[in-house]
Backbone as a printed PyTorch tensor [residue, N CA C, xyz], in Angstrom:
tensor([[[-22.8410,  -5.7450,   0.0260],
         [-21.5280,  -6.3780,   0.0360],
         [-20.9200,  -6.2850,   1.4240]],

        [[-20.4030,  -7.4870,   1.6470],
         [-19.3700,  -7.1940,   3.0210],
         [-18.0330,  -7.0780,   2.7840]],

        [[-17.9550,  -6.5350,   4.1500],
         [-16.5460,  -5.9910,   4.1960],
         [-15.1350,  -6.9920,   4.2110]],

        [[-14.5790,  -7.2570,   3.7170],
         [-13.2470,  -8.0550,   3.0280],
         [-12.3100,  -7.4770,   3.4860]],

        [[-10.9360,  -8.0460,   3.9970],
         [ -9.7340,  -7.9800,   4.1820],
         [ -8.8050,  -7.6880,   2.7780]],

        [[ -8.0890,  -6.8570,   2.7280],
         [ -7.1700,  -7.3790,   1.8200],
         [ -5.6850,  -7.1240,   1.9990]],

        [[ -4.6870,  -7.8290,   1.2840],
         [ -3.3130,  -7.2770,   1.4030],
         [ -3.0260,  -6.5090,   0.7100]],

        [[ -1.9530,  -5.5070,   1.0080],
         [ -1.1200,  -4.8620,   0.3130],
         [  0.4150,  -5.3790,   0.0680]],

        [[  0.5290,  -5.4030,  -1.0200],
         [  2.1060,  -5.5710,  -1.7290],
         [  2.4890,  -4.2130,  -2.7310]],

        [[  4.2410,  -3.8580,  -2.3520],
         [  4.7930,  -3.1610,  -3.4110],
         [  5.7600,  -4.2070,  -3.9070]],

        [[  5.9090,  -3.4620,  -5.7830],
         [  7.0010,  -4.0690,  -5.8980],
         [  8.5120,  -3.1620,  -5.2260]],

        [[  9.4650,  -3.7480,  -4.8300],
         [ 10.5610,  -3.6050,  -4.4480],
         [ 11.6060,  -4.6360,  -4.8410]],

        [[ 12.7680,  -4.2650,  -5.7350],
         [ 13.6500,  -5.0430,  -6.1240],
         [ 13.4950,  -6.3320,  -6.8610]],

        [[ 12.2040,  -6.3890,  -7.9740],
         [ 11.9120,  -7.0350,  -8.5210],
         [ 11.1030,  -7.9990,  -7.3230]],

        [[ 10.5610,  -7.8690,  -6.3090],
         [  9.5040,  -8.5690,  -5.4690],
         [  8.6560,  -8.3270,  -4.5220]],

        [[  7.4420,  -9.0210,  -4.9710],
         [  6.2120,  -8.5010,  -4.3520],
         [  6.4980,  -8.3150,  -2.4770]],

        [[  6.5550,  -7.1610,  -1.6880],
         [  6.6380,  -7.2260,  -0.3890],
         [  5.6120,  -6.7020,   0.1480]],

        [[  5.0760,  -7.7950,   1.0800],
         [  3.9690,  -7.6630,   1.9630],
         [  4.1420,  -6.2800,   3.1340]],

        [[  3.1120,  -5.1630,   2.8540],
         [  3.4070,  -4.0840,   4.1940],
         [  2.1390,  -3.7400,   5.2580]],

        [[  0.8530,  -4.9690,   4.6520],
         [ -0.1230,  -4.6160,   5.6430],
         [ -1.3060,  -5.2740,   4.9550]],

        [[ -2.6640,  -4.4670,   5.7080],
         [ -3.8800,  -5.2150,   5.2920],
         [ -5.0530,  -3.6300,   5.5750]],

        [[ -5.8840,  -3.5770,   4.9560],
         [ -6.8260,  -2.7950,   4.6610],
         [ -8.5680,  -3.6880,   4.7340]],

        [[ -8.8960,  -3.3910,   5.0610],
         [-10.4650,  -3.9130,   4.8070],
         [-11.2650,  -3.1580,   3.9810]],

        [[-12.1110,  -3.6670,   3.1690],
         [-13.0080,  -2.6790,   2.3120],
         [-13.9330,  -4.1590,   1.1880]],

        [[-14.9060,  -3.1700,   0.6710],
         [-15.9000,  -3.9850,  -0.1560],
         [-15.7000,  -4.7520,  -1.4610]],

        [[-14.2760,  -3.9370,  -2.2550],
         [-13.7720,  -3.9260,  -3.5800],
         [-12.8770,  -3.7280,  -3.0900]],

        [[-11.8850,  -4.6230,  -4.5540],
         [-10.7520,  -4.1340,  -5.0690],
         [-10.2710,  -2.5090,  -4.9180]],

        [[-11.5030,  -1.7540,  -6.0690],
         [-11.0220,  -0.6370,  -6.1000],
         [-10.9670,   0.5840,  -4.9690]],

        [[-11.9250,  -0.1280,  -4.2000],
         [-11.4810,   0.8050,  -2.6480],
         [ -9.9370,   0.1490,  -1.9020]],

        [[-10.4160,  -0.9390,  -1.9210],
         [ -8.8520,  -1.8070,  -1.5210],
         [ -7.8260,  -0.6310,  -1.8260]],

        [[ -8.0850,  -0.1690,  -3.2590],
         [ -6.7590,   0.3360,  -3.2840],
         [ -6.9260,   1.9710,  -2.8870]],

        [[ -7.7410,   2.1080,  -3.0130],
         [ -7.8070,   3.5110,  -2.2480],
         [ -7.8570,   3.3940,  -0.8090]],

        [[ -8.2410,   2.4670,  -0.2660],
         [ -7.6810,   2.2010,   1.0330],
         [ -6.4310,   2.5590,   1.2460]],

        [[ -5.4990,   1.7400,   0.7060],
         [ -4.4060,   1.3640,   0.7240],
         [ -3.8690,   2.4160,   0.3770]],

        [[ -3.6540,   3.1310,  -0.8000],
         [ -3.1780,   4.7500,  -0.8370],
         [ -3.1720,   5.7410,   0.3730]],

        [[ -4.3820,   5.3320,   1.3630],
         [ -4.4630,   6.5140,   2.0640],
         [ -4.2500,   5.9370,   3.3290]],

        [[ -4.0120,   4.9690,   3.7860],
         [ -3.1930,   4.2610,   4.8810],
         [ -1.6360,   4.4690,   4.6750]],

        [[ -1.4040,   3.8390,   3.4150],
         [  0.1510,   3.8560,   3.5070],
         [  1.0860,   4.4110,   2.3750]],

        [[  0.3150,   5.3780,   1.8540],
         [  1.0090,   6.3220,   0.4340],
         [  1.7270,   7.3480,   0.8450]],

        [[  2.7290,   7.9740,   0.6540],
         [  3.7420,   9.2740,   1.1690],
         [  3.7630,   9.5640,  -0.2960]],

        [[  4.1530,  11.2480,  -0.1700],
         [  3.8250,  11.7320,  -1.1300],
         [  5.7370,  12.3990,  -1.3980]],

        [[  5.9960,  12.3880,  -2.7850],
         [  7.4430,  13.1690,  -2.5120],
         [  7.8440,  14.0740,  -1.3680]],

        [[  7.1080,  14.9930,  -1.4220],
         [  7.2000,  15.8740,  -0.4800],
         [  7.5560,  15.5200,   1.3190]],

        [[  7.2530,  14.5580,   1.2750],
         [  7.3030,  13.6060,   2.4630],
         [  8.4860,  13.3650,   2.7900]],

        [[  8.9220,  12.2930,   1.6660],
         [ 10.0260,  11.8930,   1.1720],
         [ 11.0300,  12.4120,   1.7240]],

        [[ 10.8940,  13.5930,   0.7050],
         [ 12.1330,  14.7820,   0.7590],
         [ 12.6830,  15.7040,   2.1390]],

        [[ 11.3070,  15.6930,   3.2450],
         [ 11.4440,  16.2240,   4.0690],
         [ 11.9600,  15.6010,   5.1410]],

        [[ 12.0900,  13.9320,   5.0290],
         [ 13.1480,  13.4280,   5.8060],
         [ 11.9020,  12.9020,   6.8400]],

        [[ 10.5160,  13.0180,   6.6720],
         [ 10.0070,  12.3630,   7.4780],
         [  9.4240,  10.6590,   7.5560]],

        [[ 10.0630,  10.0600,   6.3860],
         [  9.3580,   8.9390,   6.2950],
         [ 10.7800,   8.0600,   6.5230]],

        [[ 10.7050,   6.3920,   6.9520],
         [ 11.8830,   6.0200,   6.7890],
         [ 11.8670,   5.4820,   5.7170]],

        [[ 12.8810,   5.1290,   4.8920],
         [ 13.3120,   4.4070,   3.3480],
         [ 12.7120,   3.5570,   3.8860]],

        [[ 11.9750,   3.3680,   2.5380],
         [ 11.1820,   1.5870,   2.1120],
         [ 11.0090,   0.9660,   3.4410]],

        [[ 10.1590,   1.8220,   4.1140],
         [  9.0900,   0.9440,   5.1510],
         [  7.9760,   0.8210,   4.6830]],

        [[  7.2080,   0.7100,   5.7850],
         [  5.6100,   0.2720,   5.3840],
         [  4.3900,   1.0260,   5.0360]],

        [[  5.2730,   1.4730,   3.7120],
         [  4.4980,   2.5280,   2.9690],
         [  4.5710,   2.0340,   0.9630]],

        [[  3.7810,   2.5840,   0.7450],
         [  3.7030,   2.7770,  -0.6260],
         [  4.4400,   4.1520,  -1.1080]],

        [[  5.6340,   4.2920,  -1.6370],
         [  6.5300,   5.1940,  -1.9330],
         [  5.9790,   5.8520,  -3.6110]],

        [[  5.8470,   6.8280,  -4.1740],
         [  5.7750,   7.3400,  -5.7360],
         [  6.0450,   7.0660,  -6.6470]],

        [[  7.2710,   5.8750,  -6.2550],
         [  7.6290,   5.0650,  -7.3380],
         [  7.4680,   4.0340,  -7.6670]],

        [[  6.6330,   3.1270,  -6.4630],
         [  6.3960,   2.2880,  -6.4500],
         [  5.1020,   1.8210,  -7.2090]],

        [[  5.3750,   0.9320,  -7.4370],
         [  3.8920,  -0.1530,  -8.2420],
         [  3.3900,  -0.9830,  -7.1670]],

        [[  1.7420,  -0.9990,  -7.1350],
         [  1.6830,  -2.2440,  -5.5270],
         [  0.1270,  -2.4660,  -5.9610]],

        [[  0.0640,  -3.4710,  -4.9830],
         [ -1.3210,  -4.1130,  -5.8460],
         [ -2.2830,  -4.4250,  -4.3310]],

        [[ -3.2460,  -4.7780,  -4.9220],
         [ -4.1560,  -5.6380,  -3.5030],
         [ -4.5110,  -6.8680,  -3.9250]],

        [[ -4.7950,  -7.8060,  -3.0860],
         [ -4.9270,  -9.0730,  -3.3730],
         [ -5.9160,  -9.4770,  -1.8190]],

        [[ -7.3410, -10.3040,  -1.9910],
         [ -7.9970, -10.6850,  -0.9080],
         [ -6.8960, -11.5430,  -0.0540]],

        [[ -7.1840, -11.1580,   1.0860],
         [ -6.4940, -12.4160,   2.1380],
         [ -6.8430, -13.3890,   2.2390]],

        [[ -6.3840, -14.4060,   2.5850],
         [ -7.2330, -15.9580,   2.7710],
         [ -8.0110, -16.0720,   4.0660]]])
């Protein structure tokens, strides 16, 4: 298999927002890609090192991958 682009979207405020792109073989790496590029963990959060709802996947969030065109 080759290697594929994909996007990342969270939902935020009832809409899908675009925060980047990952490459990988699958979906399901897609998203483990994507977890470990741009996932913060509470702890993160809390410590004041991340900024609000940037270009990250936040704990509460729901987010998906989708191939790029």
């Amino acid at each position: 298999m080759s290697m594929k682009q994909w996007n990342v979207r969270v939902e935020r405020g009832g809409e899908a927002v675009h925060i980047g792109q990952v490459a990988e073989t699958t979906e399901a790496l897609a998203r483990c890609a994507a977890l470990s590029r741009y996932g913060v963990s509470e702890d993160e959060v809390e410590a004041g090192g991340v900024r609000p709802r940037g270009e990250a996947i936040y704990p509460d969030e729901a987010f998906e991958v989708s191939p790029a065109l």
